[in-house]
Every structure is written in C-alpha cells, then in structure tokens.
C-alpha positions in Angstrom: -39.5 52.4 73.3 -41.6 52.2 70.0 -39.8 51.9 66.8 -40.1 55.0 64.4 -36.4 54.5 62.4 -36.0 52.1 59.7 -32.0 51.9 58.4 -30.9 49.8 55.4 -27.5 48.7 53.8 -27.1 48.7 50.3 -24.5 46.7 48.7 -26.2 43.2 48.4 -29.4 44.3 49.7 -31.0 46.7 47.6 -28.6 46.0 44.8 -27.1 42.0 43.7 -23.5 44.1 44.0 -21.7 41.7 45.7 -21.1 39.5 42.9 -19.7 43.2 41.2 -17.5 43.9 44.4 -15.8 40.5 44.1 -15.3 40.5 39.9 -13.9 44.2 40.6 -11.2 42.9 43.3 -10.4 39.8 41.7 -9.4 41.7 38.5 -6.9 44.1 40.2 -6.0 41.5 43.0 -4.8 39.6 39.8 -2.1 42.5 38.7 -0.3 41.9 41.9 -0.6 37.8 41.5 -3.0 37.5 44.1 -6.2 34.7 43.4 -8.7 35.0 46.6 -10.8 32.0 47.2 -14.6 32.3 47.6 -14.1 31.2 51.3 -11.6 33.9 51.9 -13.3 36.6 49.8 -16.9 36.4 52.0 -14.7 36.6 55.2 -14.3 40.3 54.3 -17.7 40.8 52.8 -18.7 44.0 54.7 -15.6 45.7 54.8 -14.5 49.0 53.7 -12.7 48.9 50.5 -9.4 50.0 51.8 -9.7 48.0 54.6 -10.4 44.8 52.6 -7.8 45.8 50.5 -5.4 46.4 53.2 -6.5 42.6 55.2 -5.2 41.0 52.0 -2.2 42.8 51.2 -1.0 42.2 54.6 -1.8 39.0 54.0 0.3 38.3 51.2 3.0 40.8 52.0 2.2 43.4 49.4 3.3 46.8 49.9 1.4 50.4 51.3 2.2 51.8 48.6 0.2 50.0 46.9 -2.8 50.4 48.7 -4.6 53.7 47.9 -3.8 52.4 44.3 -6.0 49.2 44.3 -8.6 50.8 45.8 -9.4 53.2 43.9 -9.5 50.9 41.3 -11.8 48.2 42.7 -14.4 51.2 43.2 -13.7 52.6 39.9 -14.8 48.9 38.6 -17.7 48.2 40.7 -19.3 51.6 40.0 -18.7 50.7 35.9 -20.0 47.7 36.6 -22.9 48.3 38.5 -23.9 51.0 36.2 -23.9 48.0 33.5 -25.4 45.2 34.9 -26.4 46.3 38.7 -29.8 44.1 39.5 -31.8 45.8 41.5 -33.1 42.7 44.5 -36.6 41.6 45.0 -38.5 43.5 47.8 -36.9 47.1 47.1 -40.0 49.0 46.3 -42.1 47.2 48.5 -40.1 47.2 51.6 -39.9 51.6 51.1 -43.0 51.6 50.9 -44.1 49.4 53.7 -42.1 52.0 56.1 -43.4 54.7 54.5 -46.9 54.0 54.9 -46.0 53.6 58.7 -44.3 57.2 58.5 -41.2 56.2 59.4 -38.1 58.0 59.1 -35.8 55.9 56.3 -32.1 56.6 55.8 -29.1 54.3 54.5 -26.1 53.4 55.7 -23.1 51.8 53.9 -19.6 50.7 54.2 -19.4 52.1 50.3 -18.3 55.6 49.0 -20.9 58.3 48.4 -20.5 57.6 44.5 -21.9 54.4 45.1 -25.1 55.6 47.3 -25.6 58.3 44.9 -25.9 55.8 41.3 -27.9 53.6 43.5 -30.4 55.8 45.1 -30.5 56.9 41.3 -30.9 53.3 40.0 -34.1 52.6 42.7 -35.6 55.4 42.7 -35.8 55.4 46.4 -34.7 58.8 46.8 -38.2 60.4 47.4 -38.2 58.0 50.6 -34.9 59.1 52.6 -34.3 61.4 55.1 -30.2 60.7 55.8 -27.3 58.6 53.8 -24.2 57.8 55.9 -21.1 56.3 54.3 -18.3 55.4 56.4 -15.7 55.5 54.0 -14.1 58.5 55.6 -15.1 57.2 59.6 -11.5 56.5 61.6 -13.7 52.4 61.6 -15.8 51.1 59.2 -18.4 48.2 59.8 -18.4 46.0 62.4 -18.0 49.0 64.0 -21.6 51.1 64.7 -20.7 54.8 64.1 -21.8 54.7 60.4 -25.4 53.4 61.9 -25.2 55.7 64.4 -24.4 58.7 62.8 -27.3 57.7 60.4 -29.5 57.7 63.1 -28.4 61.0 64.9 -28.7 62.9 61.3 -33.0 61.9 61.6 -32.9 63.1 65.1 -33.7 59.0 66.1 -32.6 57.7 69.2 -30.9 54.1 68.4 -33.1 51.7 70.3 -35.7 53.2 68.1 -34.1 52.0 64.8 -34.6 48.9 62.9 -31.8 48.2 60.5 -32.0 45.5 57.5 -28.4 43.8 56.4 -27.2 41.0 54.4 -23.4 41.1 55.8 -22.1 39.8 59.2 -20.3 42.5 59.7 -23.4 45.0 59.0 -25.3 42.7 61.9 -22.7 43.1 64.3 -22.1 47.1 63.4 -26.2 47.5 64.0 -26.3 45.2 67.0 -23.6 47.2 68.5 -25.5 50.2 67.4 -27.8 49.1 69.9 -30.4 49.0 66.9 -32.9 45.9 66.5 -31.7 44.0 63.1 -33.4 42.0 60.4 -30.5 40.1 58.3 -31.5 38.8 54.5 -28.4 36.9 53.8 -27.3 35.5 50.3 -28.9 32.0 49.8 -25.6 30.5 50.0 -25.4 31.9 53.7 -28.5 31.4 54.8 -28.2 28.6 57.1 -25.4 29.7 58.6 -25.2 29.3 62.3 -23.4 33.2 62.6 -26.7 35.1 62.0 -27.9 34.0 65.4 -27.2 37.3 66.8 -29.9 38.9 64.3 -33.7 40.1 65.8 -34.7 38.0 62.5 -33.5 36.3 59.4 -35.3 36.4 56.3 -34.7 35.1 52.5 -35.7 38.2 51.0 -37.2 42.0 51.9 -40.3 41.1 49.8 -40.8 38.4 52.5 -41.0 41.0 55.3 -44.7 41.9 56.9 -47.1 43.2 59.3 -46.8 39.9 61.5 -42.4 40.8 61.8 -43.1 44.1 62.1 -45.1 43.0 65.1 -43.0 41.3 66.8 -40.4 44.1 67.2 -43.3 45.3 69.6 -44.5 48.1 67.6 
C-alpha cells in the first residue's frame, strides 16, 4: 500500500521545547524538594504531562493531591516560555513543503495540550498545510500508546499502513510503530547514537536532511 499520510510530533521536532518542558518541571518539581537528574528526566521524555508528573511523584512519595496542581503549572510555564524563547528547528518549512508538493495529507499529533498545538501551529506558520491535530491529553493512554496517531489518521480518512510519521521521542516511535505507521525518528544529538532507535524505518539528524532518495525507500 502506497503512502499518502505524513504525521508529525511537535514538541522537540518542530519546536527546540524540550529544553522548555524540562526548565518548566524542574522549577515546580523544586517546590516540593524534588531535583530530577538529566538521566531520569529523558526516561519520561514523551510522556503526558500528568503522567510524567504522576511517574515522579510516585516515585518520591508525593501525594495525589498534588498532582492536577503541578501540572497545570508545568504547562502554564512551558507555554510562557515557549512563547518567549520557543526556536523554531531546522527543516520545518521545508519538510511541509516537501509533502505538500507530493499532495499528501499532513496532520499532527502530540502528547501536549491543544494550547500548545494551537501557539505553535501559530509560531510556524504551518497551518495552511494540515488537515487534522490530535492531542492525547484527554485519551484514557497517552504515548507509547498509538491511539493519539491513530485517531490522527482516522480524522484524514488515512488508513494507518498508509502513514508516515516523523518523531524525536522513544516513546512517539514506539506509539507510531504500534500504530502500525512507518516512522522516521530525528533524535536530539545527544541521543542520536543510541542503540533504542533501532525499531525506527529511519533515523535522521535533522528534517532538513530528509529527501527524495528516503522518501524512496518507503516504496512510494
């Protein structure tokens, strides 16, 4: 089955947010005397906000009552913050382009709340280029689970084996994988030899590095 669908993530793809995400946590993690390290922060890169908020307060024994709390607070920050000092990543323009010229169908789909697909679409200027945006902040799973891909899919009318999907997180790999969706993972530099992105279709250092000679060898 030829590929019309292309799918892409957005926090640390189209937008250097991580870094945001990780300032935002560490700054309310630190009102309830918690310090992650680097290590233990990228093993929940990927994650839903309250469920990365509810792996580490498990972890260090800190009340429910506290989650809905921090949560909305570490959004709060990152969407200030992005706002401020969001950088858009190389490759953004060039990589919507690329699929539009091929007239595929284009949507997003993120572990992040609406608010945050709404300032960046705004930010790029890639909203001339999309057909569907899926969050699954309100999904019963978030990422590595595929529902948020596939209900991305299912809102352009694409059948998943005919999706490509671009990711920077293990998690998102696994959630598209699952999805049944080819995937092409561009993960930070400091990740990018990692043995864990074996499962990916391909791995790249950047979308501006994608071309007709990949495309090609998804069989389309």
């Amino acid at each position: 089955m030829e590929l019309n669908t292309v799918i892409f993530d957005i926090d640390g793809l189209l937008i250097d947010s991580e870094p945001l995400w990780n300032e935002a946590a560490a700054e309310v993690f630190k009102q309830y005397g918690v310090d992650l390290t680097e290590e233990q922060y990228k093993t929940t890169t990927g994650l839903r906000t309250k469920e990365f908020v509810q792996w580490w307060f498990t972890y260090f024994n800190i009340g429910e009552e506290e989650y809905g709390r921090a949560e909305k607070k570490i959004v709060a920050g990152v969407l200030d913050r992005i706002e401020r000092r969001g950088r858009i990543l190389p490759g953004v323009p060039y990589i919507f382009d690329f699929f539009e010229r091929k007239k595929f169908r284009i949507g997003l789909a993120t572990s992040s709340p609406p608010a945050l697909i709404d300032l960046v679409v705004n930010m790029t200027g890639i909203q001339k280029y999309l057909q569907a945006a899926t969050s699954a902040e309100a999904l019963p799973y978030g990422k590595p689970h595929p529902q948020v891909y596939l209900d991305c899919a299912a809102k352009m009318n694409s059948n998943p084996v005919e999706c490509i999907c671009f990711e920077d997180s293990f998690n998102g790999m696994i959630a598209a994988k699952a999805a049944r969706m080819a995937c092409v993972v561009v993960p930070h530099i400091s990740q990018i030899k990692d043995e864990k992105w074996g499962a990916a279709d391909l791995k790249l250092s950047s979308l501006q590095n994608f071309g007709e000679l990949h495309f090609n060898l998804f069989g389309s």
